[in-house]
N, C-alpha and C positions, 0 to 999 in steps of 0.2 A: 504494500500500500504506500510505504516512504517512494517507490519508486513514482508514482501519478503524484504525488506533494509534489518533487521534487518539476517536474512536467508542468503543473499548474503555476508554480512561481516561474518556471521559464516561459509560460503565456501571458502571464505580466507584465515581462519585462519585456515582450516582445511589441503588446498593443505600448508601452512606452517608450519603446523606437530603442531599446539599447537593447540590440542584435546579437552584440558577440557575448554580452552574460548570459541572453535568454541560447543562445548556441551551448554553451558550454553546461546551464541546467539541464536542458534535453540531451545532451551526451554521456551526463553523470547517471540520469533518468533512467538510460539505456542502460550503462555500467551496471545500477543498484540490480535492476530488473535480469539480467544475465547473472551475476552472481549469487542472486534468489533462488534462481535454477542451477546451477553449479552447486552451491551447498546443500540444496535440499537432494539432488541425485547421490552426492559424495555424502554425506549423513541423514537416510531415510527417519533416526529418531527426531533429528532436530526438526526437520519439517512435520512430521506429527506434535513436537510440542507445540508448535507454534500454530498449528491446527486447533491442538484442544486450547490455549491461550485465547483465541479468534472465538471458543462457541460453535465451532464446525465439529462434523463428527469425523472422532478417529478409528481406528482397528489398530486394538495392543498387539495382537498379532501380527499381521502387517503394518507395520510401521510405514513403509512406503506406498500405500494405496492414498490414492487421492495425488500421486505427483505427474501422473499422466495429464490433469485437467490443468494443474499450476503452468505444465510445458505448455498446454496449448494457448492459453490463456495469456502468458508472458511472449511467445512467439507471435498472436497475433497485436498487443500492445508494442512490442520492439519492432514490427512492422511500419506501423504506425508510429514510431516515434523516432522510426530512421527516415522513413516521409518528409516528417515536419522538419528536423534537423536540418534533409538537404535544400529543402523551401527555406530555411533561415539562410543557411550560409552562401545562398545564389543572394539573398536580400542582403544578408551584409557586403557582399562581393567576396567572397572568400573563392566562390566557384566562377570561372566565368564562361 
């Protein structure tokens, strides 16, 4: 969820026209959201606790059920927020 925080303050700063922090929030955005997915495949408990932490349901057993949905979920927001990224930095002129 810090991952979409971190995206929403970079669409603030973007309707404020300073391009290269609201770049660099949606890059971090991306980072947080890819290593969401990294830690929860490389430690199935941690992403369970943080399931039961959330109110979602877990399985003690499988510890790693439910990270199929997290991949797809993060995969189709990092889509989308490598979109916006290159739409910023054609606006800032980074791209040309």
């Amino acid at each position: 969820m810090i991952d979409l925080g971190i995206a929403a303050a970079g669409g603030v700063m973007y309707l404020n026209g300073q391009y290269g922090l609201a770049l660099t929030l949606i890059v971090l955005s991306i980072i947080s959201g890819a290593g969401a997915v990294i830690m929860a495949l490389v430690n199935p408990d941690w992403y369970s606790n943080k399931r039961s932490q959330a109110g979602l349901e877990t399985d003690f057993l499988n510890p790693g059920k439910g990270i199929g949905g997290l991949i797809l979920t993060k995969a189709i927001t990092i889509a989308i927020l490598i979109w916006v990224a290159r739409h910023i930095a054609e606006k800032a002129g980074y791209l040309s």
